[in-house]
Backbone as a printed PyTorch tensor [residue, N CA C, xyz], in Angstrom:
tensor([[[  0.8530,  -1.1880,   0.0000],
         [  0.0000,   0.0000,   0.0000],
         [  0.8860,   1.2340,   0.0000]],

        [[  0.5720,   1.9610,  -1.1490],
         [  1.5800,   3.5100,  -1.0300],
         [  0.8780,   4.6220,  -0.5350]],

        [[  1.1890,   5.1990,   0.3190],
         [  0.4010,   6.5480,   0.7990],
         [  0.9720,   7.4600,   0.1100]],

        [[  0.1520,   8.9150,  -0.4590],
         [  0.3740,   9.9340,  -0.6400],
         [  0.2460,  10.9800,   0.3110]],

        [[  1.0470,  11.4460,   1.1930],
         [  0.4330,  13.1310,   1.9270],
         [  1.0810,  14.2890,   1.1650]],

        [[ -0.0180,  14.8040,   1.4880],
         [  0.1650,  16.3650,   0.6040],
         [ -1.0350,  17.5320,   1.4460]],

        [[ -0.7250,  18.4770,   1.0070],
         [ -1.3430,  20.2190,   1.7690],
         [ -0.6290,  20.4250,   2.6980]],

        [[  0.6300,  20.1490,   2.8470],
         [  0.9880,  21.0620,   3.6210],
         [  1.6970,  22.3020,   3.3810]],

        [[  2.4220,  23.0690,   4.0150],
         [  2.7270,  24.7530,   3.6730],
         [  2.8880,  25.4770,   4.8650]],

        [[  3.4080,  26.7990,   4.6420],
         [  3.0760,  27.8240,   5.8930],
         [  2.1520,  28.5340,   6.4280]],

        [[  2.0050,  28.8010,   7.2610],
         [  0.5630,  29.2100,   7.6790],
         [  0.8310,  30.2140,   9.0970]],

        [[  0.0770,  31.1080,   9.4030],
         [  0.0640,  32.0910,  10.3560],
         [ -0.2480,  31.1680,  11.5510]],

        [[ -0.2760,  31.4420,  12.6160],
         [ -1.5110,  31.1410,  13.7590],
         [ -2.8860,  31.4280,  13.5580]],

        [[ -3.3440,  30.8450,  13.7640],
         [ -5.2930,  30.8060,  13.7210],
         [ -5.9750,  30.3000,  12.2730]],

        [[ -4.5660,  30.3120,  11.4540],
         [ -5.1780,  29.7990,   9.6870],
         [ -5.6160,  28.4010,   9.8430]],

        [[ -5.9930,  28.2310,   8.8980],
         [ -6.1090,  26.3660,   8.3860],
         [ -5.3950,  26.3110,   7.0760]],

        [[ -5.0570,  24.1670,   7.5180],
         [ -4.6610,  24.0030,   6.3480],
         [ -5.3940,  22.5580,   6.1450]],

        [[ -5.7240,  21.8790,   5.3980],
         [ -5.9020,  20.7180,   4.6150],
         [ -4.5310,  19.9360,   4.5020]],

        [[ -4.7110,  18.7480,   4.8560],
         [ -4.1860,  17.6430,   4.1880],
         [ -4.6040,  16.7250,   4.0320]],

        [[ -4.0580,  16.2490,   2.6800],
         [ -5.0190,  14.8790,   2.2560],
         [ -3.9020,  13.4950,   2.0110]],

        [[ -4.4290,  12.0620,   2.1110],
         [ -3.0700,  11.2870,   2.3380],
         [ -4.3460,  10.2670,   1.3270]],

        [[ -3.6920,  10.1840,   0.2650],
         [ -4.0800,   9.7210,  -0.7510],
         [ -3.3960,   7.9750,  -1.8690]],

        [[ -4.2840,   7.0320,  -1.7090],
         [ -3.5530,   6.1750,  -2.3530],
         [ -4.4360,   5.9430,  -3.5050]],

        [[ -3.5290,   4.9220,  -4.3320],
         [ -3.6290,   4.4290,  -5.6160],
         [ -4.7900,   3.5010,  -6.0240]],

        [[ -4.4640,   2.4920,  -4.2940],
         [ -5.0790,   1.3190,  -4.3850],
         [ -6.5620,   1.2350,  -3.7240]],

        [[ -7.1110,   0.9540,  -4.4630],
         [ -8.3620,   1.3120,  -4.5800],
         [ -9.4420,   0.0310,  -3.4370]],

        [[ -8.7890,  -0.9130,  -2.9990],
         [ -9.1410,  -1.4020,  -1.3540],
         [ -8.8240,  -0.9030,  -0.0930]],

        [[ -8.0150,   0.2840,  -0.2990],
         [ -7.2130,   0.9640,   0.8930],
         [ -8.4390,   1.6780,   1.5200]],

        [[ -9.3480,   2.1760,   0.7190],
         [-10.2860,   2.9960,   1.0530],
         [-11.4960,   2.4390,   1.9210]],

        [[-11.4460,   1.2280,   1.9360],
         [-12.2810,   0.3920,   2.6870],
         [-12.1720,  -0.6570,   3.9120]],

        [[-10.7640,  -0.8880,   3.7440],
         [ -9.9250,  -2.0910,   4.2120],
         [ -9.0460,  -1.5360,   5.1660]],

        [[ -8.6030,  -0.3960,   5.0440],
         [ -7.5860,  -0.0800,   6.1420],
         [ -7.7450,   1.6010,   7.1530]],

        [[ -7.7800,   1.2000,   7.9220],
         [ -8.0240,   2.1820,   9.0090],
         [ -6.5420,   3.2860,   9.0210]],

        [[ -6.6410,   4.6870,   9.1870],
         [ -5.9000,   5.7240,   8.6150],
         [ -5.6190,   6.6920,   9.8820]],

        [[ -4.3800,   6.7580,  10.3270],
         [ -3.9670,   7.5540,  11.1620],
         [ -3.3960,   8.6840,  10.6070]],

        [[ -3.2330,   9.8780,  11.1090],
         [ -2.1450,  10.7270,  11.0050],
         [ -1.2940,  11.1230,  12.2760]],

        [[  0.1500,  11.4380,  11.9470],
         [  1.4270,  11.3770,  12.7120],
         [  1.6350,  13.0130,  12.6640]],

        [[  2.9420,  13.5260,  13.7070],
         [  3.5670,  14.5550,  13.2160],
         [  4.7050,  14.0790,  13.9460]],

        [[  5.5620,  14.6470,  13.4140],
         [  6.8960,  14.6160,  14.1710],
         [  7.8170,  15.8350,  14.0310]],

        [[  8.0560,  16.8190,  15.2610],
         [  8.2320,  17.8120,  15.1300],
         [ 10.4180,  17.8020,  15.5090]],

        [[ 10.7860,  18.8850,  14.9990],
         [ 12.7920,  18.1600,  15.3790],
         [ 12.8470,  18.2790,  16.3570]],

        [[ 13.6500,  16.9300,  16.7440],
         [ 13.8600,  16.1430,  18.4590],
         [ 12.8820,  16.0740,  19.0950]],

        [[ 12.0980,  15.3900,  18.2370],
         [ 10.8830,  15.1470,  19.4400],
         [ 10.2980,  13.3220,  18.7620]],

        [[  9.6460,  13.0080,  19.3270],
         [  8.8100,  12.0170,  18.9350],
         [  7.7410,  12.1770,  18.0000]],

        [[  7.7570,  11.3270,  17.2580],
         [  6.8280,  11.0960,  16.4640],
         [  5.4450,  10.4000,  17.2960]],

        [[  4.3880,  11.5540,  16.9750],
         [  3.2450,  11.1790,  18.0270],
         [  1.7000,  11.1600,  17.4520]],

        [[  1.2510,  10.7360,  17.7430],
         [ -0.4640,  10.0320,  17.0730],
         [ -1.2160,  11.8980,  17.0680]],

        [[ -1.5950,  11.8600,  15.9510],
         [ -2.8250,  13.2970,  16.1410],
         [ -4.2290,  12.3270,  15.9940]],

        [[ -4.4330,  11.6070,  14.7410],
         [ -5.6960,  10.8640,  14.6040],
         [ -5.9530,  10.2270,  13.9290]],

        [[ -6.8990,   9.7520,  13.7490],
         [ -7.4540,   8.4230,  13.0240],
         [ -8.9760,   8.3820,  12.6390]],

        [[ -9.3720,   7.3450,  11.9070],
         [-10.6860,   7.3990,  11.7970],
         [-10.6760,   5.7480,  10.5400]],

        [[-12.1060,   5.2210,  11.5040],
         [-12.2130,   3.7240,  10.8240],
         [-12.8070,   3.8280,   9.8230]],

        [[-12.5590,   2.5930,   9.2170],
         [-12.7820,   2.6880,   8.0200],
         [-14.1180,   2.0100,   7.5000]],

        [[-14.8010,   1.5580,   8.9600],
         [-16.0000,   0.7000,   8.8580],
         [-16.8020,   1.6100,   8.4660]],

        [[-16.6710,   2.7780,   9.4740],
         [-17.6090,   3.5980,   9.9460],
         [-17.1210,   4.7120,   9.9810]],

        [[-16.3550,   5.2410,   9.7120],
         [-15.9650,   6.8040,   9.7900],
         [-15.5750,   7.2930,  11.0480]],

        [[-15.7320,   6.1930,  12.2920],
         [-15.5390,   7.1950,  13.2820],
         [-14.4660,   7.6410,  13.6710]],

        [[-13.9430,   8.6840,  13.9250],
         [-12.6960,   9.5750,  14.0620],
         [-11.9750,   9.2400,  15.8470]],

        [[-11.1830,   9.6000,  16.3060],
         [-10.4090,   9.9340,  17.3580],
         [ -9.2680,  10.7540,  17.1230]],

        [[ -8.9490,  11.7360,  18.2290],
         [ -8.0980,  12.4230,  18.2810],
         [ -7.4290,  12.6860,  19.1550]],

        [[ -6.1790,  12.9830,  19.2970],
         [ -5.3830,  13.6750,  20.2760],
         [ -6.2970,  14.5730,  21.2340]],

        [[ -5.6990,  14.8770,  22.5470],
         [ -5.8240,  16.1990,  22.9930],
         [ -5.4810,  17.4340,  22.5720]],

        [[ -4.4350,  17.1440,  22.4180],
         [ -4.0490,  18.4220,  21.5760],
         [ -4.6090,  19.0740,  20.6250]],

        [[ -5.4780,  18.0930,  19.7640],
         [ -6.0860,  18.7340,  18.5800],
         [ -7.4780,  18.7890,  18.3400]],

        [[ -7.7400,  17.9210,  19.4020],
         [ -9.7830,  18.0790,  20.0370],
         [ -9.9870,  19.3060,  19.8160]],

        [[-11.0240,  19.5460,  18.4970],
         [-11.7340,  20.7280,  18.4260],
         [-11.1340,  21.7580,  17.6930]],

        [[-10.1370,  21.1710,  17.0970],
         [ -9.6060,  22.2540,  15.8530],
         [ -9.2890,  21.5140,  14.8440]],

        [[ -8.7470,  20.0580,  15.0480],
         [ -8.7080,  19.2040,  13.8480],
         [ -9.6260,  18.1890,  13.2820]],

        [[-10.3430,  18.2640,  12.2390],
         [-11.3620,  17.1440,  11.8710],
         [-10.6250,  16.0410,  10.6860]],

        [[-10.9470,  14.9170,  10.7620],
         [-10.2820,  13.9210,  10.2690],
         [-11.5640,  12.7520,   9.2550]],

        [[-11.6120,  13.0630,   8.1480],
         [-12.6990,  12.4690,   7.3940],
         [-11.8670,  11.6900,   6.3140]],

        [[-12.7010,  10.9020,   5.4600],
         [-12.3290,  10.2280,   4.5670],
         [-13.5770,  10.1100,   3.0070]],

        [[-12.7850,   9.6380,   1.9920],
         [-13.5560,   9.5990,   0.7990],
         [-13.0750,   8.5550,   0.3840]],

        [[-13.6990,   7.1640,   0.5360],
         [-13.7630,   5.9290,  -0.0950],
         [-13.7060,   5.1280,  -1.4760]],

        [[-14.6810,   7.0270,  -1.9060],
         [-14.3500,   6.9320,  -3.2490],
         [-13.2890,   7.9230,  -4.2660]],

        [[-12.5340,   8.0120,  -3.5160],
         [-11.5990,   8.5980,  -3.9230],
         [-10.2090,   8.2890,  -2.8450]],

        [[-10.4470,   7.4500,  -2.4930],
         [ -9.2890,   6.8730,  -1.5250],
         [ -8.5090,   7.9950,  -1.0120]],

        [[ -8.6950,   8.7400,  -0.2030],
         [ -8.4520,   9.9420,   0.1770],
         [ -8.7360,  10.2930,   1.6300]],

        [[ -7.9700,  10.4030,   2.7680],
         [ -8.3250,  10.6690,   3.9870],
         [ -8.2420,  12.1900,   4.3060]],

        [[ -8.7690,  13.0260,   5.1140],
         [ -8.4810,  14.6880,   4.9390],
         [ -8.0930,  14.5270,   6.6740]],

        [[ -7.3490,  15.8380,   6.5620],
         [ -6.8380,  16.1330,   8.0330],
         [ -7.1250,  17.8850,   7.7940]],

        [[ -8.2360,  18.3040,   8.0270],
         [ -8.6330,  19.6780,   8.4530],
         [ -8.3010,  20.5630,   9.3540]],

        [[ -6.8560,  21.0000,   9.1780],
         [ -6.6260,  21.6510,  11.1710],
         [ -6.9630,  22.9820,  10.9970]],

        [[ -7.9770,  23.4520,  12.0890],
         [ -8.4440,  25.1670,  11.8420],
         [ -7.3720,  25.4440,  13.6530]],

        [[ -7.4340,  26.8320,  13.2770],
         [ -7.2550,  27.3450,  14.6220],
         [ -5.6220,  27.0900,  14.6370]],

        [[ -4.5490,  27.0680,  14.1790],
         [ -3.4330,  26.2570,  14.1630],
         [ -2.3470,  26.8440,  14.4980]],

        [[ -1.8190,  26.6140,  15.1620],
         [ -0.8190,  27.1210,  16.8620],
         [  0.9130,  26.4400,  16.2360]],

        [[  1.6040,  27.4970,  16.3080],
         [  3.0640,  27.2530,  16.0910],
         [  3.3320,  26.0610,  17.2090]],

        [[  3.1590,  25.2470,  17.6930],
         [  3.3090,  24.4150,  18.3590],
         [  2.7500,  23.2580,  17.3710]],

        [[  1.9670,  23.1640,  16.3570],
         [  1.5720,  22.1170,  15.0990],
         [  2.3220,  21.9070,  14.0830]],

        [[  3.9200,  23.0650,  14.4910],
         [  4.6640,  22.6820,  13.7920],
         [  5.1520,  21.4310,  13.6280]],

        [[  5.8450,  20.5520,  12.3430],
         [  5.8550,  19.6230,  12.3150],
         [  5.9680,  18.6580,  10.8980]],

        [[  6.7960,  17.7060,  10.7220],
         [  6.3130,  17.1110,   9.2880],
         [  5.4110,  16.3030,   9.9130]],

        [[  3.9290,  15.9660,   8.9560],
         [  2.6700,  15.5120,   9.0640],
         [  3.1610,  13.9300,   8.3280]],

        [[  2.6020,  12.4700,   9.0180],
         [  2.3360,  11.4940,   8.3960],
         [  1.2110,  10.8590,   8.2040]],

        [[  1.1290,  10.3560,   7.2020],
         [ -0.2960,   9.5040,   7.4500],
         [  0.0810,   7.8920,   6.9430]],

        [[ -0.5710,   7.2900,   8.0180],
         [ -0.3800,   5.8030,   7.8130],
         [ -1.4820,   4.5090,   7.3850]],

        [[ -1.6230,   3.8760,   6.9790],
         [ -2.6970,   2.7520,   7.1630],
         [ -2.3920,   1.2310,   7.9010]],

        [[ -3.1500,   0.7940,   8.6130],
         [ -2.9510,  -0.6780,   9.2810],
         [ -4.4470,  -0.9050,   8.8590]],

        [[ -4.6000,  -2.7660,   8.6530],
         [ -6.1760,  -3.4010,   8.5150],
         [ -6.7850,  -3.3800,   9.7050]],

        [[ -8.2770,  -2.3250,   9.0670],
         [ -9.0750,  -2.4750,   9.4100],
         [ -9.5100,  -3.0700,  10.6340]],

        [[ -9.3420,  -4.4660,  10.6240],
         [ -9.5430,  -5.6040,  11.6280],
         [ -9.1020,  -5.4440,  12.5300]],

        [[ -8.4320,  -4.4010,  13.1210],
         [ -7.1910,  -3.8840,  14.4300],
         [ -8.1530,  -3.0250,  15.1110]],

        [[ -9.0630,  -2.7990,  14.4940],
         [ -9.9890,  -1.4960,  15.1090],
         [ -9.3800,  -0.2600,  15.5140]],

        [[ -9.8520,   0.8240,  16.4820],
         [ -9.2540,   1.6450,  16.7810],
         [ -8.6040,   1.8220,  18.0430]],

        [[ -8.8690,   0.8200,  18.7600],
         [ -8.3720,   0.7260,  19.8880],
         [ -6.9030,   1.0180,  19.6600]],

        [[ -6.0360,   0.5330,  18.9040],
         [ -4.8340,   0.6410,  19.0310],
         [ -4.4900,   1.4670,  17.6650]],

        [[ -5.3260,   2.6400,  17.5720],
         [ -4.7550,   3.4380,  16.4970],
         [ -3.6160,   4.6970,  16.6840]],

        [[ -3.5450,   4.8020,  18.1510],
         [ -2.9450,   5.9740,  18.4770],
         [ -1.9690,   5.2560,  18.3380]],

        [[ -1.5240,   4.0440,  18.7500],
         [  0.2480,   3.6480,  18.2860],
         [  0.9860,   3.2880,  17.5390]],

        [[  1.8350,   3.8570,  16.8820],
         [  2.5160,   4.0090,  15.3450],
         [  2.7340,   2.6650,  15.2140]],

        [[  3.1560,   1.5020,  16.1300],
         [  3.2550,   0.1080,  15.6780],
         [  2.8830,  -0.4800,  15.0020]],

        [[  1.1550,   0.2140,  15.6490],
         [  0.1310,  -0.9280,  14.7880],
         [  0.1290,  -0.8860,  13.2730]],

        [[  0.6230,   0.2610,  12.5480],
         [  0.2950,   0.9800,  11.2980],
         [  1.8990,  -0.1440,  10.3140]],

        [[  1.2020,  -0.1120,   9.1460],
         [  1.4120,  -1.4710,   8.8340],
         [  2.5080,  -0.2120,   7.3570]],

        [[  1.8810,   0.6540,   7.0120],
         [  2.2540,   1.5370,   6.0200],
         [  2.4310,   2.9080,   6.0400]],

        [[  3.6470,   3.8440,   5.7980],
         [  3.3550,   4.7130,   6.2100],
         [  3.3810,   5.3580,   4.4270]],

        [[  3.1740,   7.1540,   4.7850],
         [  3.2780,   7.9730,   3.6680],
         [  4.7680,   8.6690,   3.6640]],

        [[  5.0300,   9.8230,   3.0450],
         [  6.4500,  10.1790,   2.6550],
         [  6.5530,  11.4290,   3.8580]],

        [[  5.2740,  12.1330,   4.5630],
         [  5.9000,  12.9420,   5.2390],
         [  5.2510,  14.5700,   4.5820]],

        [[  4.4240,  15.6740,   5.2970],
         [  4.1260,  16.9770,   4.2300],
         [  4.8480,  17.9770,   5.8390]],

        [[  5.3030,  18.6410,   5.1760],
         [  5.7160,  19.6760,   6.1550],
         [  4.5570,  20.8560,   6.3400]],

        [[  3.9400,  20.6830,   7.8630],
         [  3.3530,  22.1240,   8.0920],
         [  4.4510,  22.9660,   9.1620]],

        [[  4.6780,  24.3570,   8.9580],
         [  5.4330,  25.4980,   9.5890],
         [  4.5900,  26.5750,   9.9450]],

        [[  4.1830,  26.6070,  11.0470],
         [  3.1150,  27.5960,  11.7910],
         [  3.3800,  28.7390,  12.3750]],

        [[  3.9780,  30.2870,  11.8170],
         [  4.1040,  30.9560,  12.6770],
         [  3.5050,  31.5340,  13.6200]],

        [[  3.9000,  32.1460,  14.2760],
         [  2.9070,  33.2700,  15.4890],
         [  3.0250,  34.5600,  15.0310]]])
């Protein structure tokens, strides 16, 4: 499975940006449950969110409860990461990953479970 991420860019504080983590393969969209990562320099690479693929339902960080929404298009194999409100602290290169489905979400916040990752979009947030 190849991931695409892309939208990322610079952005003020309080802007939004879109990103979308996009594959080829056209069972990904149904079959595999979709996290996104950031990993900001010297720090850990850490879970923002996810959302199943049964059902759409989302989870998120604390950190990003209520400014980031996390949807998907099945038919367009396409997951979105919507961050409004967005704080130089979201600095960060953005990942997005997929693991099956069948893992549920229980264990989506941990990068282990994720079976595939994408190449990485840089967001840079000033204040």
């Amino acid at each position: 499975v190849q991931l695409q991420a892309s939208g990322g860019g610079s952005a003020q504080a309080g802007d939004s940006l879109r990103l979308s983590c996009t594959t080829a393969e056209r069972r990904t969209g149904s079959s595999y449950t979709i996290g996104w990562f950031r990993q900001a320099p010297g720090k850990e690479r850490e879970w923002v969110s996810c959302i199943s693929s049964r059902d759409g339902s989302p989870n998120y960080a604390d950190s990003v409860r209520g400014r980031f929404t996390i949807s998907r298009d099945n038919a367009k194999n396409t997951v979105y990461l919507q961050m409004n409100s967005l704080k130089p602290e979201d600095t960060a290169v953005y990942y997005c990953a997929a693991m099956p489905s069948y893992r549920g979400l229980v264990y989506c916040s941990d990068k282990d479970s994720y079976d595939y990752w994408g190449q990485g979009t840089q967001v840079t947030v000033s204040s």
